[in-house]
C-alpha positions as semicolon CSV with decimal commas, in nm:
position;residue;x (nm);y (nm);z (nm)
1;X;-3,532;1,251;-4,968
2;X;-3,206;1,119;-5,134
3;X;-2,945;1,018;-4,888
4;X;-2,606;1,188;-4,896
5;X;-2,351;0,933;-4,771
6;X;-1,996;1,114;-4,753
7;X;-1,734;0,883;-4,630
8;X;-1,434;1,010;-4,461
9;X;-1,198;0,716;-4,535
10;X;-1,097;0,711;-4,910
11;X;-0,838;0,635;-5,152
12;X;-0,521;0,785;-5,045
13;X;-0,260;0,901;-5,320
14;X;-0,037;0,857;-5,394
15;X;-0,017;0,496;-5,242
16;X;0,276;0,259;-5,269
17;X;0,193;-0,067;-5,099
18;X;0,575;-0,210;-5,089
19;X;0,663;0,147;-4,935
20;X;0,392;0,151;-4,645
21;X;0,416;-0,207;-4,602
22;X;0,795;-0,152;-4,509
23;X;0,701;0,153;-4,295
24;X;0,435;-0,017;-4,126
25;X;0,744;-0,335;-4,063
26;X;0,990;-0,079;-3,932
27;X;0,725;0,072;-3,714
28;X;0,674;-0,285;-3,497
29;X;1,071;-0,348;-3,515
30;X;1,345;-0,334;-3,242
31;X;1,196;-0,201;-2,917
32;X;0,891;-0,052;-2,902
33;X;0,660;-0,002;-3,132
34;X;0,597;0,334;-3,301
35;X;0,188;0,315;-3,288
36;X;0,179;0,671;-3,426
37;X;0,323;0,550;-3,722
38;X;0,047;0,271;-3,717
39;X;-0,208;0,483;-3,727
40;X;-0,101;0,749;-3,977
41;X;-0,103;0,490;-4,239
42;X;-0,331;0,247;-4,158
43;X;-0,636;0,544;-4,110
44;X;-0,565;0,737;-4,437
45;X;-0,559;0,413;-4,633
46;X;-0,922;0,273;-4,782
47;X;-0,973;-0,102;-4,728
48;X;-0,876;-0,217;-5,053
49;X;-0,538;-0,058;-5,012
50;X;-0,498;-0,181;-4,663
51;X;-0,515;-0,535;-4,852
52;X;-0,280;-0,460;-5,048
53;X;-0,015;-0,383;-4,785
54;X;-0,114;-0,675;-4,659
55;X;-0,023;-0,871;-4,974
56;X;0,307;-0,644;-5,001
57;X;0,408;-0,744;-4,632
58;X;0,352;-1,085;-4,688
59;X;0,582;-1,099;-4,997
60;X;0,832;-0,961;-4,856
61;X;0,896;-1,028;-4,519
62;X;0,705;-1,394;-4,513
63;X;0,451;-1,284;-4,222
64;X;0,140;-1,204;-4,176
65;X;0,028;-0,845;-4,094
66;X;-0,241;-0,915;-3,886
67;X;-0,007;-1,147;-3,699
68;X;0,260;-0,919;-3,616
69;X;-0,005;-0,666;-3,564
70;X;-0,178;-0,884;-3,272
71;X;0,157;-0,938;-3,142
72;X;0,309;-0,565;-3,102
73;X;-0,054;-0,388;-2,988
74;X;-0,315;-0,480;-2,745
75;X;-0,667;-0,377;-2,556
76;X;-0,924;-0,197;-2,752
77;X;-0,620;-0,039;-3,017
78;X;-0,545;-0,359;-3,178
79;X;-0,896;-0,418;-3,185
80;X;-0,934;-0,039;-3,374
81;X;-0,659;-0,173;-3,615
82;X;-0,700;-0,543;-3,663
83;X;-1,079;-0,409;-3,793
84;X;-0,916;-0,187;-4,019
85;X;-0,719;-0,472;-4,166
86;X;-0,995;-0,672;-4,218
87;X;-1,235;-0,734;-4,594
88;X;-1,517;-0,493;-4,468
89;X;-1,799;-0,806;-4,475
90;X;-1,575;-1,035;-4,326
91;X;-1,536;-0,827;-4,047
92;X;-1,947;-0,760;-4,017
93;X;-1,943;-1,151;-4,049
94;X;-1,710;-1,216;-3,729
95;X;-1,923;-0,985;-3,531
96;X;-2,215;-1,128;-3,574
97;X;-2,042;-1,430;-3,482
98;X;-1,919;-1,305;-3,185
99;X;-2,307;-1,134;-3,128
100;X;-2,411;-1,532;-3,115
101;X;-2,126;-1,710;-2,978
102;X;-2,071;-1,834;-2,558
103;X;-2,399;-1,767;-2,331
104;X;-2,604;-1,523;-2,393
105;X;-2,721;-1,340;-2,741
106;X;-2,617;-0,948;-2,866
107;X;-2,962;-0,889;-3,031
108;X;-2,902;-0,515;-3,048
109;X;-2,569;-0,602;-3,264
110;X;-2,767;-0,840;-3,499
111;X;-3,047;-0,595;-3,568
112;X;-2,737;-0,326;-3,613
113;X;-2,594;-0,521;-3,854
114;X;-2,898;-0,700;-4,022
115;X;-3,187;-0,412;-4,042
116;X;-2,973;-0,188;-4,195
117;X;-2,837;-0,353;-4,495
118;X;-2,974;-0,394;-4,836
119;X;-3,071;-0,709;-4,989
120;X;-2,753;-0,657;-5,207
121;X;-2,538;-0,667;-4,879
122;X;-2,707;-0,905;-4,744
123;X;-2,628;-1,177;-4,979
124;X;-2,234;-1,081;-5,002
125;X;-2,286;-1,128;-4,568
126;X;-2,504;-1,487;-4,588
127;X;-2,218;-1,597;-4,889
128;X;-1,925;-1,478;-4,654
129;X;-2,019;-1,576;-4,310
130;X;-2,082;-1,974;-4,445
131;X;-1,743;-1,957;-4,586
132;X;-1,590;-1,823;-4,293
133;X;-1,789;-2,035;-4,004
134;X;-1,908;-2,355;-4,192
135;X;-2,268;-2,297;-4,084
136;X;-2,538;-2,121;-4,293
137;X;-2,612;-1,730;-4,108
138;X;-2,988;-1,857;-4,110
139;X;-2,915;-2,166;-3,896
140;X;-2,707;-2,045;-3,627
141;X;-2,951;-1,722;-3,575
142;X;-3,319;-1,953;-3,589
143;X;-3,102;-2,131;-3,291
144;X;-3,013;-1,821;-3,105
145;X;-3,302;-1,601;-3,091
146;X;-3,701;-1,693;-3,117
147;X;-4,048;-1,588;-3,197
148;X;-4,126;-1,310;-3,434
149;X;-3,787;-1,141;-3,382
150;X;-3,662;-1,456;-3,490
151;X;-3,887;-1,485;-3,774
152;X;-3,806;-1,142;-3,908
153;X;-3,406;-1,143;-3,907
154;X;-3,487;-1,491;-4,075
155;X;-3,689;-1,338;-4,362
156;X;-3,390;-1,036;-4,410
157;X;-3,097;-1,303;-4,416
158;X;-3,282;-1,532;-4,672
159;X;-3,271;-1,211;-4,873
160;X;-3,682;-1,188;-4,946
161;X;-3,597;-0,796;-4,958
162;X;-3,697;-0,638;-5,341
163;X;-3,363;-0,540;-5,525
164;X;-3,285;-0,166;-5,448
165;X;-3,350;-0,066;-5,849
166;X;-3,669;-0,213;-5,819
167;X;-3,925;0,055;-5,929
168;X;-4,131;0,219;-5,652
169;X;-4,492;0,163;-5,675
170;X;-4,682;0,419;-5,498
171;X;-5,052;0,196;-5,558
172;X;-4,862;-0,058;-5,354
173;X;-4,746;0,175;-5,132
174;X;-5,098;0,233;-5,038
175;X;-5,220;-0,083;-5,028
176;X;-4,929;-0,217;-4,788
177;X;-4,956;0,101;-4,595
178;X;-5,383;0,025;-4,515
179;X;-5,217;-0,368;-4,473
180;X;-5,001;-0,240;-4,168
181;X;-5,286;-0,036;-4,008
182;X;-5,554;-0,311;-4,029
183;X;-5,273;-0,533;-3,902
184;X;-5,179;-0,311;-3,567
185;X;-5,344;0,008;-3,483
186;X;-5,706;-0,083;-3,623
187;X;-5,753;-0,366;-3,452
188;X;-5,731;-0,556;-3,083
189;X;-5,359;-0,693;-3,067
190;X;-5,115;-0,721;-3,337
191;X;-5,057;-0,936;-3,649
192;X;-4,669;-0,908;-3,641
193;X;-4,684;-1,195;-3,902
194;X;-4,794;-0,860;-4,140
195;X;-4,522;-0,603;-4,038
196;X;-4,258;-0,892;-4,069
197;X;-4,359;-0,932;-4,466
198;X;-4,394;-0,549;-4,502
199;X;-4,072;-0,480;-4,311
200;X;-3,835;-0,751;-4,468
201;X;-3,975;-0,783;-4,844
202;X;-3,982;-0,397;-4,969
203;X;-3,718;-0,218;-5,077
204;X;-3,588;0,051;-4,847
205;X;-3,751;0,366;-5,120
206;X;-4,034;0,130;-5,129
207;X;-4,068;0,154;-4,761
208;X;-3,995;0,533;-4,758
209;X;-4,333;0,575;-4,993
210;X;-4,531;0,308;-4,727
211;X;-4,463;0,546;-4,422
212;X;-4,552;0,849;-4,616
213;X;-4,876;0,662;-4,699
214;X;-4,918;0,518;-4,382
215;X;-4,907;0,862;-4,192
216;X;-5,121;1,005;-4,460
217;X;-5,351;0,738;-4,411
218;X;-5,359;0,760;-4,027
219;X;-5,266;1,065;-3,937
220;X;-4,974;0,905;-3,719
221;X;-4,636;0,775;-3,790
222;X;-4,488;0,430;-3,809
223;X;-4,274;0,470;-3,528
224;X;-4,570;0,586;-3,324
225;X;-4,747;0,258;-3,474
226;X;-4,440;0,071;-3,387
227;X;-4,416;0,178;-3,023
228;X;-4,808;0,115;-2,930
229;X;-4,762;-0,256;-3,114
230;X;-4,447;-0,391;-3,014
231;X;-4,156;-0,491;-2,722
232;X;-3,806;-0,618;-2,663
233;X;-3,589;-0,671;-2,973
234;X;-3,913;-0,697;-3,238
235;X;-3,936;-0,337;-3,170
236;X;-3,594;-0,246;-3,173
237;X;-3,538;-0,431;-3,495
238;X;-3,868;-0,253;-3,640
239;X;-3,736;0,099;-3,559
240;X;-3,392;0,003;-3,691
241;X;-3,567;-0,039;-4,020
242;X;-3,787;0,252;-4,019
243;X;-3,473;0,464;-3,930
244;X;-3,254;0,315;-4,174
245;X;-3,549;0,389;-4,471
246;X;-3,549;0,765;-4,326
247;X;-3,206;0,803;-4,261
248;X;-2,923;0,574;-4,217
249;X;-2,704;0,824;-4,044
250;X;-2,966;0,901;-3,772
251;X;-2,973;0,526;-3,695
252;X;-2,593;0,526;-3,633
253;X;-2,533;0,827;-3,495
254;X;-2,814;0,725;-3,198
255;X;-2,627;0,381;-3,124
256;X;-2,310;0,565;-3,084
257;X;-2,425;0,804;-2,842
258;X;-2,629;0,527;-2,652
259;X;-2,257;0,316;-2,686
260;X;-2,113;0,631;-2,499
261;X;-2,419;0,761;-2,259
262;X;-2,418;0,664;-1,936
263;X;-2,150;0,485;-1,712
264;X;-1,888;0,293;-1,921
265;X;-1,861;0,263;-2,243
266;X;-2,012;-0,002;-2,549
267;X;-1,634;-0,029;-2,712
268;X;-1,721;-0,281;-2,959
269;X;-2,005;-0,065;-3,108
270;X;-1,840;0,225;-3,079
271;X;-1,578;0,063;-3,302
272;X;-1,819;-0,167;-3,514
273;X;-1,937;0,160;-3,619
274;X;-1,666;0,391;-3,676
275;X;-1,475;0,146;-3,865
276;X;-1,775;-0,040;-4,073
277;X;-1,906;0,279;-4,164
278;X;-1,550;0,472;-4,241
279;X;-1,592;0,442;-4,618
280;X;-1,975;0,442;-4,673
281;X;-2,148;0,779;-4,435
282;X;-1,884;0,852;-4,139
283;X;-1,873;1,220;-4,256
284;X;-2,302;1,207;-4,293
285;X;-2,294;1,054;-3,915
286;X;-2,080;1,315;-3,779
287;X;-2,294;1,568;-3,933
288;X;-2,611;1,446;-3,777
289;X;-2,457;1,343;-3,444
290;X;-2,378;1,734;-3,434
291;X;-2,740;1,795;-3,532
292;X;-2,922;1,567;-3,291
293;X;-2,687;1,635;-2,993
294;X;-2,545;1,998;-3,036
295;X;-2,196;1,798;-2,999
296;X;-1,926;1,703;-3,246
297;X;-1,886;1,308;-3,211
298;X;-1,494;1,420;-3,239
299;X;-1,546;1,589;-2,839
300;X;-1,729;1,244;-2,744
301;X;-1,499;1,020;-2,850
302;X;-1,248;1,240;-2,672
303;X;-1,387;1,206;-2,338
304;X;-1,449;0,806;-2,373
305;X;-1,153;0,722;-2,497
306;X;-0,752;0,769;-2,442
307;X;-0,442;0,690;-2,541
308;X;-0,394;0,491;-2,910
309;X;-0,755;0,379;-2,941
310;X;-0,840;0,776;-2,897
311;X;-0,599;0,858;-3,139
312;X;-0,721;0,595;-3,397
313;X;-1,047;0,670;-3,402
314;X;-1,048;1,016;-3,390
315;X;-0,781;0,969;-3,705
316;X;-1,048;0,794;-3,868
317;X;-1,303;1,085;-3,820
318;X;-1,074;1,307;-4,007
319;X;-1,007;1,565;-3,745
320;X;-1,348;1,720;-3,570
């Protein structure tokens, strides 16, 4: 099955970058702040335009956008709109920082952000987050998390993952597929050691032909194989894979209604998501989000949200 990824943040036109940039200066000027104003622009504009207001601002008024941005907005809003402004992987790169920093680990966002990303991504995020923190992304993970979870976000980050044009090869397939049942569901206890080279080395359409094989071969699938062999944060980041392979926009549309279920609400992955995702599948999520929970994720965000940060992200949606 070929993934459709519609995005529903893209180029605006026409654009003028010295013309929004002064817009965006008059908005924040004088008393008050016009947030409407804000948000019109800064939600219709792509990333790569957003740095280029950026650039514009700075050239002409001396500050920095982000600055004055920070300094007129607050709460969960500026945090909407200070991840708009950001380079796309340097914003994935200050989360996981933030998933690792002060007591305590967010496993669920490193396997968001780490099991779902092609070996092609994953280099531009090891590259980035060195140059941003001054610490290798293998390093400070191996000393926040441990055993085979530990072992497998290891094995992703160090980018063992086969190139997404690598050819599929459906002998393999079978092969790797009879490896994973020999290693879990044919025998007493688990050889995780298995799944973890299986998991982290194949390409995603490799990985697609394995579970095809694998429920051929068993008669079950790999998430059924997955549940039965393991726990805790191996399994989550297993199923994040297997998800991703099937269908990306499953995987996120799941964490956002588990970031909205319940009492309270996950705000940062509500907004890790809606933002990181803006240019790549938003439109595909919405669609299965509809699908899986006979809801529009417009009508959710609605009742978790209010005020600007409602606005904003519902502006990023594109309307319901």
């Amino acid at each position: 099955m070929d993934y459709k990824a519609e995005p529903c943040v893209t180029a605006h036109s026409p654009f003028n970058a010295a013309s929004d940039s002064q817009e965006l200066r008059g908005a924040m000027r004088g008393l008050g702040t016009d947030e409407q104003q804000i948000i019109d622009i800064l939600t219709t504009r792509n990333n790569a335009q957003r740095q280029l207001i950026s650039a514009a601002y700075a050239t002409e008024f001396e500050r920095d956008l982000i600055d004055d941005l920070k300094g007129e907005l607050g709460g969960k809003f500026e945090n909407v709109i200070v991840a708009l402004m950001m380079p796309p992987v340097e914003y994935l790169c200050q989360q996981l920082h933030s998933a690792m920093a002060g007591m305590g680990t967010e496993e669920a966002t490193l396997v968001e952000i780490l099991c779902t990303k092609t070996n092609e991504e994953m280099q531009q995020i090891v590259a980035s987050y060195e140059e941003q923190w001054g610490r290798p992304l293998a390093e400070q993970m191996c000393s926040e998390t441990s055993g085979f979870f530990r072992r497998l976000l290891t094995l992703i980050v160090t980018g063992v993952r086969d190139p997404l044009n690598t050819p599929v090869d459906p002998d393999l397939a079978k092969d790797q597929a009879s490896q994973l049942f020999a290693a879990g569901e044919a025998k007493l206890g688990t050889d995780e050691e298995v799944f973890n080279r299986i998991m982290s080395h194949a390409s995603f359409p490799q990985l697609r032909l394995v579970f095809e094989e694998y429920k051929e071969l068993t008669g079950q699938t790999i998430e059924q194989a997955i549940k039965h062999e393991m726990a805790d944060e191996l399994h989550e980041a297993m199923m994040a894979i297997v998800e991703c392979v099937q269908s990306p926009a499953a995987f996120f549309a799941n964490r956002l209604y588990k970031a909205m279920d319940g009492a309270g609400t996950d705000d940062d992955t509500l907004i890790r998501i809606i933002v990181s995702r803006s240019e790549i599948d938003l439109a595909t999520i919405k669609q299965e989000f509809e699908r899986i929970y006979n809801r529009t994720l417009h009508s959710a965000i609605e009742s978790e949200t209010s005020g600007d940060y409602k606005r904003a992200l519902t502006a990023l949606l594109g309307g319901a």
